[in-house]
Backbone as numpy.savetxt, mean C-alpha at the origin, in Angstrom:
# Nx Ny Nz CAx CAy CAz Cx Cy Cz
22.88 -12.61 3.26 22.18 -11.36 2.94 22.95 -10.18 3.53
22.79 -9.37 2.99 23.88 -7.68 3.18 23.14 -7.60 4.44
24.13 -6.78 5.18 23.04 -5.74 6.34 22.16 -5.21 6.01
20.89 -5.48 7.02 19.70 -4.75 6.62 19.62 -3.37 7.40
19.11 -2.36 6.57 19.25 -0.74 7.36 17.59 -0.81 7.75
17.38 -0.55 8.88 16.17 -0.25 9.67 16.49 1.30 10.29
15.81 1.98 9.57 15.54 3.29 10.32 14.45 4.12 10.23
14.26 5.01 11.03 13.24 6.47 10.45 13.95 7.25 9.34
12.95 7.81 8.69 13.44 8.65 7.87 13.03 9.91 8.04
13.13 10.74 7.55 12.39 12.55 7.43 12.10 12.71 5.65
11.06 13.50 5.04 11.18 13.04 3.61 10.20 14.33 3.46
10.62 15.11 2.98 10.32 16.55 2.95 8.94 16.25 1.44
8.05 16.98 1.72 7.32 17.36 0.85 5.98 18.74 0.83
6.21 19.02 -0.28 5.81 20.25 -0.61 6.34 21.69 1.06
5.51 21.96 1.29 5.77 22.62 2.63 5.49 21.49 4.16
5.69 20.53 3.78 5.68 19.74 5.16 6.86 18.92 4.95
7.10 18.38 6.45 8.54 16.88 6.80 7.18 15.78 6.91
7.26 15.04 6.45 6.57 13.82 7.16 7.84 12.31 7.10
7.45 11.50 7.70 8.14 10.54 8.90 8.06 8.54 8.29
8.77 8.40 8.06 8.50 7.33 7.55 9.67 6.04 8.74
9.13 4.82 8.62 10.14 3.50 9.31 10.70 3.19 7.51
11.68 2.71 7.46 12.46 1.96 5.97 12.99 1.31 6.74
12.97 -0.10 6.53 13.85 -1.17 6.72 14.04 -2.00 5.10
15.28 -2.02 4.62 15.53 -2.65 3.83 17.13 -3.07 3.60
17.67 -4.31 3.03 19.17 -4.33 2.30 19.28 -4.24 1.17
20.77 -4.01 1.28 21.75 -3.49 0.11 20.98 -4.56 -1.30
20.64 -5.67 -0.64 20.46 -6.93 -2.07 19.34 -7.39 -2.09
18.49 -6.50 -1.42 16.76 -6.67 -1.33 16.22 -6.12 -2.87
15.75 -7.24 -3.71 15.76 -6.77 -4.86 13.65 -6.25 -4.61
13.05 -6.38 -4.22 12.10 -5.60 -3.87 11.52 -4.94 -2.73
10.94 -3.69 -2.21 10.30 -3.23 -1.62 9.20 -2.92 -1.62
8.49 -2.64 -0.81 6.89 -2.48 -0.46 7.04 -1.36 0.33
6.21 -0.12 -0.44 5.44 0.73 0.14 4.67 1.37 0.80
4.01 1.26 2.14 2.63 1.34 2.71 2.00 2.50 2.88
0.59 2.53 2.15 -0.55 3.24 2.12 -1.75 3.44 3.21
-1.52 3.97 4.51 -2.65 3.69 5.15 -3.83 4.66 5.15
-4.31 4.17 5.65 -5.77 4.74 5.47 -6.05 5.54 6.56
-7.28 6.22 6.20 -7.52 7.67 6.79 -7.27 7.45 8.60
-6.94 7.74 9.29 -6.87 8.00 10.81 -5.89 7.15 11.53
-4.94 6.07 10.40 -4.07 5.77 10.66 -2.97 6.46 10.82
-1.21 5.48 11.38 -0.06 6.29 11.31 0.58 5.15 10.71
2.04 5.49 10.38 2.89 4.34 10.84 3.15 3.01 11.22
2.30 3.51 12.69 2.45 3.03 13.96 1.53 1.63 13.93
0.77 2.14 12.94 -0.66 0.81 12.43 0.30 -0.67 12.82
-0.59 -1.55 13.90 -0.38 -2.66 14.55 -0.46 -3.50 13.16
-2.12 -3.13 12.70 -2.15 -4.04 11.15 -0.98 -3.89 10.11
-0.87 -3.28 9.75 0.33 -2.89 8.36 1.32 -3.34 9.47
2.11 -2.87 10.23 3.32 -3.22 10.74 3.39 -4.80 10.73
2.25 -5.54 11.20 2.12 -7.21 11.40 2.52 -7.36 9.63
2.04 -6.80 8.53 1.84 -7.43 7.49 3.39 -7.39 6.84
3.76 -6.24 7.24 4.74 -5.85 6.65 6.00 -6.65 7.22
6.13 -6.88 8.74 7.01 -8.15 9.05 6.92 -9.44 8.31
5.48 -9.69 8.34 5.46 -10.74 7.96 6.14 -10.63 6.16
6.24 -9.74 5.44 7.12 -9.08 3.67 8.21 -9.82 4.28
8.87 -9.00 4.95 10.28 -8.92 5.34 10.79 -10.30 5.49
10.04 -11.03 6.58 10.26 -12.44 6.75 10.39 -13.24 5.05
9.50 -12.94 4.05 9.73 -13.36 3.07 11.11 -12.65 2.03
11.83 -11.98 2.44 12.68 -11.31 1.68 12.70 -10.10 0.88
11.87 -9.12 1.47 11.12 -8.31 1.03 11.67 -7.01 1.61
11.92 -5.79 1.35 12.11 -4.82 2.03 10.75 -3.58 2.11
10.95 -3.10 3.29 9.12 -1.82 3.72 9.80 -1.05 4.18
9.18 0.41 3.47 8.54 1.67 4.06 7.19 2.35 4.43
7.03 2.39 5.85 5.85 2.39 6.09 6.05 4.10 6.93
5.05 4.83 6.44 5.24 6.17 6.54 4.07 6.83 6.50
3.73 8.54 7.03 2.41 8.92 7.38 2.42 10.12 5.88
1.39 9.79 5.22 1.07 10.71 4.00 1.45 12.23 4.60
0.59 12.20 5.68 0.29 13.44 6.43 1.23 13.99 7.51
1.42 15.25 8.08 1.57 15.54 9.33 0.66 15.45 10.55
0.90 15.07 11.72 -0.06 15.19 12.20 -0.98 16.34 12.26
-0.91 17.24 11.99 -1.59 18.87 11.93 -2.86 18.41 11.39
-1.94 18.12 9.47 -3.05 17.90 8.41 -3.95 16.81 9.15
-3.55 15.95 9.51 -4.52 14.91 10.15 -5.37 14.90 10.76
-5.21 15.89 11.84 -6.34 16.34 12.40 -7.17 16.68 11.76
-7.40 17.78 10.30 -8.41 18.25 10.23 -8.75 16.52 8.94
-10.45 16.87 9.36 -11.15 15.54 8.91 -11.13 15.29 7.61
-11.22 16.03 7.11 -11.49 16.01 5.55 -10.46 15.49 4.71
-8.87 16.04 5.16 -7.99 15.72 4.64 -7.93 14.25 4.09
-8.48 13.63 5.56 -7.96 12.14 4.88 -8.58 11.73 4.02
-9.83 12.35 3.72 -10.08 11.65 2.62 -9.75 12.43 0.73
-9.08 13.40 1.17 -8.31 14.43 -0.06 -7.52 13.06 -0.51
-8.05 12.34 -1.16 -7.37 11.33 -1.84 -6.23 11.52 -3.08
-6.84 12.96 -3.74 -5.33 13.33 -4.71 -4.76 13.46 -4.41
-4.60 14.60 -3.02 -3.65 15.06 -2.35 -2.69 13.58 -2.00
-3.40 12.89 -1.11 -2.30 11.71 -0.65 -1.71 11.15 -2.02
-2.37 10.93 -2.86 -1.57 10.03 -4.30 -0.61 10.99 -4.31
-0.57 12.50 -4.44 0.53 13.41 -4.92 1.57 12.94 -4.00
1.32 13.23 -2.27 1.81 12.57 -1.69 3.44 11.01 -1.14
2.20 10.18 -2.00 2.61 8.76 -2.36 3.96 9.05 -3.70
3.70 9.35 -4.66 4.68 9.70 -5.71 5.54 10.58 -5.09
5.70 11.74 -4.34 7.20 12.16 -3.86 7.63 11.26 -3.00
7.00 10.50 -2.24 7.98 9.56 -1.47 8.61 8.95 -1.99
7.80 8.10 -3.22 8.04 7.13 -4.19 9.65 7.37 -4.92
9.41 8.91 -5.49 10.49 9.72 -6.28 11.68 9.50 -5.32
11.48 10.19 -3.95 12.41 10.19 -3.42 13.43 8.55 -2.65
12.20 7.48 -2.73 13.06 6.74 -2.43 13.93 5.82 -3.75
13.43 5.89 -5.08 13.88 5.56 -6.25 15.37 7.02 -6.33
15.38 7.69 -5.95 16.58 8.47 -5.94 18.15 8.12 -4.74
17.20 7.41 -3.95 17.99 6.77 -2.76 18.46 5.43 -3.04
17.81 4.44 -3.63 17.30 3.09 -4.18 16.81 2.57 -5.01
17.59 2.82 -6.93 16.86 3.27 -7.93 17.12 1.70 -8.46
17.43 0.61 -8.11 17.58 -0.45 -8.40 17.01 -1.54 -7.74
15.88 -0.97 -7.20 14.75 -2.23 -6.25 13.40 -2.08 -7.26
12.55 -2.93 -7.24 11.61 -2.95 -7.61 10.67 -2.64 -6.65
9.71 -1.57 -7.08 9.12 -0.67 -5.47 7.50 -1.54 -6.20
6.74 -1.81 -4.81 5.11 -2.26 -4.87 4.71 -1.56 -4.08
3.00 -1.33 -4.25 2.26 -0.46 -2.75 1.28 -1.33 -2.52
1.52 -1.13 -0.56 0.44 -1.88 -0.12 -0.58 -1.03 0.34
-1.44 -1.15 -0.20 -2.60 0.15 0.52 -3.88 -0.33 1.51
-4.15 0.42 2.55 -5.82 -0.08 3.24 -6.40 0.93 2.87
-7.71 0.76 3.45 -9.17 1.50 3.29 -8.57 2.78 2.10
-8.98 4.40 2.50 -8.86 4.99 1.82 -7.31 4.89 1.08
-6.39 4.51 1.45 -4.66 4.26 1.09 -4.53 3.72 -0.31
-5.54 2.29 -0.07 -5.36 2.24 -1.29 -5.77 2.52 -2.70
-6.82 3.76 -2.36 -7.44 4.32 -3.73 -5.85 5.39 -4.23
-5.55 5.73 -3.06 -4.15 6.85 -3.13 -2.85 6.09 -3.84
-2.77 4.83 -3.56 -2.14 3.84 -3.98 -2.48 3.29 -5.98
-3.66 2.84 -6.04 -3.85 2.92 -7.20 -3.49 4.44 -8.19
-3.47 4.88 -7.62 -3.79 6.94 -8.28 -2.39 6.95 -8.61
-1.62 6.34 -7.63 -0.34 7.12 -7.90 0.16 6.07 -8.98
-0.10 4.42 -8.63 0.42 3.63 -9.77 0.30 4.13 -11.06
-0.70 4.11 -11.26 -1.44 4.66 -12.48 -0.65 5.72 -13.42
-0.43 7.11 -12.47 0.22 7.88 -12.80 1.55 7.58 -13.05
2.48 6.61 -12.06 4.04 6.33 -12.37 4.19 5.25 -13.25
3.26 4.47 -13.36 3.29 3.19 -14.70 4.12 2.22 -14.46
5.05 2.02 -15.68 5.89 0.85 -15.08 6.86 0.59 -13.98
6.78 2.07 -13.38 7.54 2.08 -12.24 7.17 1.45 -11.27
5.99 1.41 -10.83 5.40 0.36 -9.82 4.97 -1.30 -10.48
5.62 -1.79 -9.58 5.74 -3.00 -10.22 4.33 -4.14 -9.92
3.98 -3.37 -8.61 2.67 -4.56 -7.80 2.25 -4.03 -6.97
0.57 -3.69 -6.77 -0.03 -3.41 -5.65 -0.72 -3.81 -5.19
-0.77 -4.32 -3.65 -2.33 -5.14 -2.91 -2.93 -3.97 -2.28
-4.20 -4.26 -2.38 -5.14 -3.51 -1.49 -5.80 -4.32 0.05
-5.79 -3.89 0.73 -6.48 -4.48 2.09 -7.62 -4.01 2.92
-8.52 -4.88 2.43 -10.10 -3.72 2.98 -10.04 -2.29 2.46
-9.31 -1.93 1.13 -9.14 -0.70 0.06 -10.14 -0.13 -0.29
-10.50 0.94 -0.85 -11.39 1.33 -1.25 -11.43 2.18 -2.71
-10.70 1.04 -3.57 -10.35 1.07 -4.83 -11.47 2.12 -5.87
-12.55 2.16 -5.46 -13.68 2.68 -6.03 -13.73 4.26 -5.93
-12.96 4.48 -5.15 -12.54 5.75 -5.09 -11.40 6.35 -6.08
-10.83 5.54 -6.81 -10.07 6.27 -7.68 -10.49 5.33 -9.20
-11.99 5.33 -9.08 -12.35 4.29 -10.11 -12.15 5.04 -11.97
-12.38 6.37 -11.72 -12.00 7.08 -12.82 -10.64 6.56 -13.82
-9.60 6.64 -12.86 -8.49 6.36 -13.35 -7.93 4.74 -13.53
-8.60 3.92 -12.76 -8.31 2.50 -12.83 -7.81 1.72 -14.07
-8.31 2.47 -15.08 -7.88 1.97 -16.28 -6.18 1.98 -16.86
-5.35 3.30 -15.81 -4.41 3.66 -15.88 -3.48 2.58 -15.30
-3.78 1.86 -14.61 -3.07 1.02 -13.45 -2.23 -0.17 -14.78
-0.81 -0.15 -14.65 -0.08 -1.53 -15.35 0.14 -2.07 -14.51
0.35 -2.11 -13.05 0.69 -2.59 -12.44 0.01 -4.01 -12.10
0.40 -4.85 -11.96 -0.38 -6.40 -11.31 -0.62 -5.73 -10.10
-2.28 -6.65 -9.69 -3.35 -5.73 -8.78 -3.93 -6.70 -7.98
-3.68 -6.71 -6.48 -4.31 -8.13 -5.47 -5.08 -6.86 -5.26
-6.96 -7.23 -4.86 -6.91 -6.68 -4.07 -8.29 -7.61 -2.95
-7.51 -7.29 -1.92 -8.06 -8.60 -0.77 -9.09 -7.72 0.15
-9.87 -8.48 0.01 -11.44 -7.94 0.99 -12.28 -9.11 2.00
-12.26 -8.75 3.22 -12.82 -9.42 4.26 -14.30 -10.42 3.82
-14.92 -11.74 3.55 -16.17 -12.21 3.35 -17.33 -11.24 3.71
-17.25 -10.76 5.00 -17.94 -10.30 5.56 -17.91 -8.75 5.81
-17.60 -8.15 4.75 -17.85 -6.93 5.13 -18.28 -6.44 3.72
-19.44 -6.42 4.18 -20.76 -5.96 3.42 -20.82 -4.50 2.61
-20.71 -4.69 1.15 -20.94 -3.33 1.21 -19.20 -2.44 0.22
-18.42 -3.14 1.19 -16.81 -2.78 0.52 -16.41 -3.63 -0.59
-17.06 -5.13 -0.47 -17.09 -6.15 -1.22 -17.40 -5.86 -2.43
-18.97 -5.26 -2.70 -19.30 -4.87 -3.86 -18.45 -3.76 -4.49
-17.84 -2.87 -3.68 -17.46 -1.22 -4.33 -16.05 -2.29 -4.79
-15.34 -3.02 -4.63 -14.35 -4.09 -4.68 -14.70 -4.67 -6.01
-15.85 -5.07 -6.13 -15.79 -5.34 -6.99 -16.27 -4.79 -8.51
-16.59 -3.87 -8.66 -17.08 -3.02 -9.42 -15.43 -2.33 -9.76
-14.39 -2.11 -9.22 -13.45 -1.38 -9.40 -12.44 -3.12 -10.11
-12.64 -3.73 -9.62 -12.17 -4.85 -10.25 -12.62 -5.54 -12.07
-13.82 -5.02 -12.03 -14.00 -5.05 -13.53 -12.99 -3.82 -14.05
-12.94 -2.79 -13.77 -12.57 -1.62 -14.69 -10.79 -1.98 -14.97
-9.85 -2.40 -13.75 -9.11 -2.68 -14.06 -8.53 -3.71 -14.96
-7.26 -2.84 -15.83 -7.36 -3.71 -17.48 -5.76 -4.38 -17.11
-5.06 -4.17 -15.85 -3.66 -4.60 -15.26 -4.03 -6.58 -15.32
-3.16 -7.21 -15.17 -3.10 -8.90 -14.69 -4.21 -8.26 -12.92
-4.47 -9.08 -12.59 -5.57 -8.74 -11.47 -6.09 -10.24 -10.65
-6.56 -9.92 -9.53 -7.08 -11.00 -8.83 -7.92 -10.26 -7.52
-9.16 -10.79 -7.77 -9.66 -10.38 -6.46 -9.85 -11.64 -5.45
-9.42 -11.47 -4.12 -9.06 -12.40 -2.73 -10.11 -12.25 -2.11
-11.10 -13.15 -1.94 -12.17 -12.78 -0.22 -11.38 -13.83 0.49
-11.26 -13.35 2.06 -11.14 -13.82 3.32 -12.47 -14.12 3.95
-12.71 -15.48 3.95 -13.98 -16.20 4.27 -14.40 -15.30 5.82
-15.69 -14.86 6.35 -15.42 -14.71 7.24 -14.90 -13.33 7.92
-14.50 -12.73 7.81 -13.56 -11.59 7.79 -14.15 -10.75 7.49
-13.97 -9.24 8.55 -14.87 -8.06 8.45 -13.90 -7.15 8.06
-13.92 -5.91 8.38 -13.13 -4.96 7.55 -11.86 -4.74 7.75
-11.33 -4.95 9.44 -10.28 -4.82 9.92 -9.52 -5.77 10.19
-9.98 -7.38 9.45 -9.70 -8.51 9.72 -9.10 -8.68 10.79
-10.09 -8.73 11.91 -9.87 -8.83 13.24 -10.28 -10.09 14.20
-10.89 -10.86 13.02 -11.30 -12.16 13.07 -9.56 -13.29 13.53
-9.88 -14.02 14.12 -8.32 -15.21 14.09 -8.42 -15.89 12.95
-6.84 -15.19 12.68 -6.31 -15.91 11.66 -6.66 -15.08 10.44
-7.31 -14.18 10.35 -7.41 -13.61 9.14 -6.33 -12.08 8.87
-5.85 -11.72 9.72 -4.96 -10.83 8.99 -3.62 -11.24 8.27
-3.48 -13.06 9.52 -2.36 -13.89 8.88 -2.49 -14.09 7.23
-3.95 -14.59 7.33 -4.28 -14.97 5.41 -4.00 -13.40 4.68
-4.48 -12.34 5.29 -3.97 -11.53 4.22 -2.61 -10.87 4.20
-1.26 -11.37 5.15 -0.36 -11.19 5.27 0.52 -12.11 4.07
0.01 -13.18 4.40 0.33 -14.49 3.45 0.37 -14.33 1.96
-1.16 -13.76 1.97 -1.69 -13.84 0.30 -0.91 -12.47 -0.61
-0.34 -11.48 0.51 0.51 -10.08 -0.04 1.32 -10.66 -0.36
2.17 -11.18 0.42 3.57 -11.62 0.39 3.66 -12.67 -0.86
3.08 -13.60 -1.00 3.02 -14.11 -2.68 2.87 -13.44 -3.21
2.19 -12.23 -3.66 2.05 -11.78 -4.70 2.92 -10.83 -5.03
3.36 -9.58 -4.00 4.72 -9.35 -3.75 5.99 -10.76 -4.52
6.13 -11.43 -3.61 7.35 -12.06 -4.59 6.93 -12.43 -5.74
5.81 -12.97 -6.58 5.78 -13.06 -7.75 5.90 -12.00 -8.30
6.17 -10.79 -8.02 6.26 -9.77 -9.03 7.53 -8.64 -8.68
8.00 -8.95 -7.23 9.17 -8.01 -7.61 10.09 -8.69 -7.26
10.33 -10.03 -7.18 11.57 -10.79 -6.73 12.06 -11.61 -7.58
């Protein structure tokens, strides 16, 4: 395998810099995107675990903050869910201008991945595959119909409530599709052994579709 480039990036949008990790190689024929959710960074212990665990499968990640910290602070933002999809697509743009020969997927949580669906939707066949993780797909249920992309989206047994909005956004989508429960498992799959299963169950679906 080529050298793999692990770095920060800087990735200018509209009037803000925001901050992204990219680790990927020259012959990494797919990457994964990460979408986190409202009051996250980066820095997210969860996404970072999931996203090693991509990599380990042959996979290349950019995991990066929609926001500045500024915007973050104020509350509301995070849940300005267009805003982040607008967001999500200049990164997107800009790393298909850097790396226009990988097949790019998004992994999204809680609010991330309604921002995640929004933007698929909008870029089409450009996104090749997206999982959701404890997502909150129902939030961009308007547009769901837009999504070509093949669609995991994985929700904890036990968390009451996200399950249903999960699944109601899972009828509307007209993409190849699969909805995942984690037996057991609450929102932050913080249960043992369950962020492994939904590390696992990305990463298949990831390589079935961009490798």
């Amino acid at each position: 395998m080529a050298e793999k480039v692990q770095k920060e990036v800087n990735i200018k949008v509209d009037s803000a810099t925001i901050s992204g990790l990219l680790s990927v190689a020259e012959d990494m024929k797919g990457v994964v995107i990460f979408a986190h959710g409202s009051g996250s960074s980066r820095f997210s212990p969860r996404n970072n675990f999931v996203a090693e665990v991509l990599r380990n499968n042959g996979l290349g990640t950019l995991l990066f903050d929609l926001m500045t910290e500024e915007e973050d602070a104020i509350y509301k933002n995070r849940f300005n869910i267009p805003m982040l999809a607008e967001r999500l697509k200049l990164i997107t743009d800009w790393f298909f201008r850097n790396f226009e020969d990988k097949n790019v997927g998004y992994f999204g949580s809680s609010t991330g991945a309604a921002a995640a669906l929004i933007a698929a939707g909008d870029m089409g066949n450009k996104i090749k595959a997206v999982v959701s993780r404890g997502g909150r797909p129902d939030l961009a249920m308007d547009v769901l119909e837009n999504v070509k992309a093949p669609t995991l989206l994985i929700v904890g047994g036990a968390d009451y409530g996200v399950i249903e909005l999960n699944e109601k956004a899972y009828k509307k989508l007209k993409s190849k599709k699969k909805l995942s429960i984690v037996p057991n498992a609450t929102h932050l799959f913080e249960e043992p052994g369950a962020l492994e299963e939904v590390a696992d169950r990305a990463a298949e679906w990831f390589k079935n579709e961009l490798l």
